[in-house]
PLY file of the C-alpha trace (Angstrom):
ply
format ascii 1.0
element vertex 76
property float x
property float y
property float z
element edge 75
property int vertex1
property int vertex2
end_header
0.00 0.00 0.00
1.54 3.23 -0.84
-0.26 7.06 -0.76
1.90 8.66 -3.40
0.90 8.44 -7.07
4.86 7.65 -8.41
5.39 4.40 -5.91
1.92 3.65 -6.93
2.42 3.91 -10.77
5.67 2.56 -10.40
5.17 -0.45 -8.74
1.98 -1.43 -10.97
4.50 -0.57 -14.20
6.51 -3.21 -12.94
3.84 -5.85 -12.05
3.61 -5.40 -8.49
0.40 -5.01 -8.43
-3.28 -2.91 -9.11
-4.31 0.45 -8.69
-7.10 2.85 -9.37
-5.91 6.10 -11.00
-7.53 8.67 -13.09
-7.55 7.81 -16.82
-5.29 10.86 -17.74
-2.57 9.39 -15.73
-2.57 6.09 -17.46
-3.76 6.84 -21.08
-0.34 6.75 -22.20
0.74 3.20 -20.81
-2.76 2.08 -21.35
-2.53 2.54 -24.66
0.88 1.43 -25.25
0.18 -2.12 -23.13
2.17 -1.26 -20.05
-1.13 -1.20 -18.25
-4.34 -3.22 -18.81
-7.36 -2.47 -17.27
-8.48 -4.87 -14.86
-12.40 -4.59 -13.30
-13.84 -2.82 -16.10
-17.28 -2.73 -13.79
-15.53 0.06 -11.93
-14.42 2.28 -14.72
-17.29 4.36 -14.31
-16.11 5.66 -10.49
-14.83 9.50 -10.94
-13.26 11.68 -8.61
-14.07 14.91 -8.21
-12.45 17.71 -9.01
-13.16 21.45 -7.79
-11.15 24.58 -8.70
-12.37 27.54 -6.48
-12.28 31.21 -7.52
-13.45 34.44 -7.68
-16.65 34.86 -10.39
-15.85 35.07 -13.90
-15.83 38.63 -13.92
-12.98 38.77 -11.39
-10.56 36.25 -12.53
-7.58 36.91 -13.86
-6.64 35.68 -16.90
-3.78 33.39 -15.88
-6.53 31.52 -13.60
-8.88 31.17 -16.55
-6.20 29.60 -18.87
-5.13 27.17 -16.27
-8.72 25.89 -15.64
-8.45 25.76 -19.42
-5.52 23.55 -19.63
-6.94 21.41 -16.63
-10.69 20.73 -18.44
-8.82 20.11 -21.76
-6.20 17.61 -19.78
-9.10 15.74 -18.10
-11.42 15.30 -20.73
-10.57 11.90 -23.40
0 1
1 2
2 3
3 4
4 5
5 6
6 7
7 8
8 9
9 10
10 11
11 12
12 13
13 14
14 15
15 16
16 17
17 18
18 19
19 20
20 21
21 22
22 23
23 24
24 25
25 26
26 27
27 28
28 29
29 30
30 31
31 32
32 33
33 34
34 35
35 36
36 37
37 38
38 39
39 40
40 41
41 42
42 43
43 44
44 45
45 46
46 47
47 48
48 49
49 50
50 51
51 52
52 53
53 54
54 55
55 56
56 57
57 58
58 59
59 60
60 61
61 62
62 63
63 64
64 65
65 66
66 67
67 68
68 69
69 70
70 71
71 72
72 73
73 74
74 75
């Protein structure tokens, strides 16, 4: 059992064992075979994500491109 995403990704890269990660993190080695998905039942579980800020009208613009970059990252 580890609670930092590199052990975590780094032991399951090198068959040590399972772990439930966002699809972001593993698109690359999923789709390269490093990783196979394993209880596709579950795939559907999400975790949510929250970015808190001042209304639209008040952001800055260097808050609004990074929630940019972040939906665009997230999304397949």
């Amino acid at each position: 059992m580890v609670n930092q995403f590199g052990p975590m990704l780094a032991a399951c890269l090198a068959g040590q064992g399972i772990a439930q990660v966002l699809e972001f993190h593993a698109r690359e080695f999923l789709a390269d075979g490093r990783l196979v998905q394993v209880l596709p039942e579950w795939a559907d579980e999400t975790y949510p994500l929250y970015a808190y800020h001042h209304s639209a009208q008040q952001m800055s613009g260097k808050v609004r491109e990074f929630l940019e970059f972040v939906v665009a990252a997230t999304r397949e």
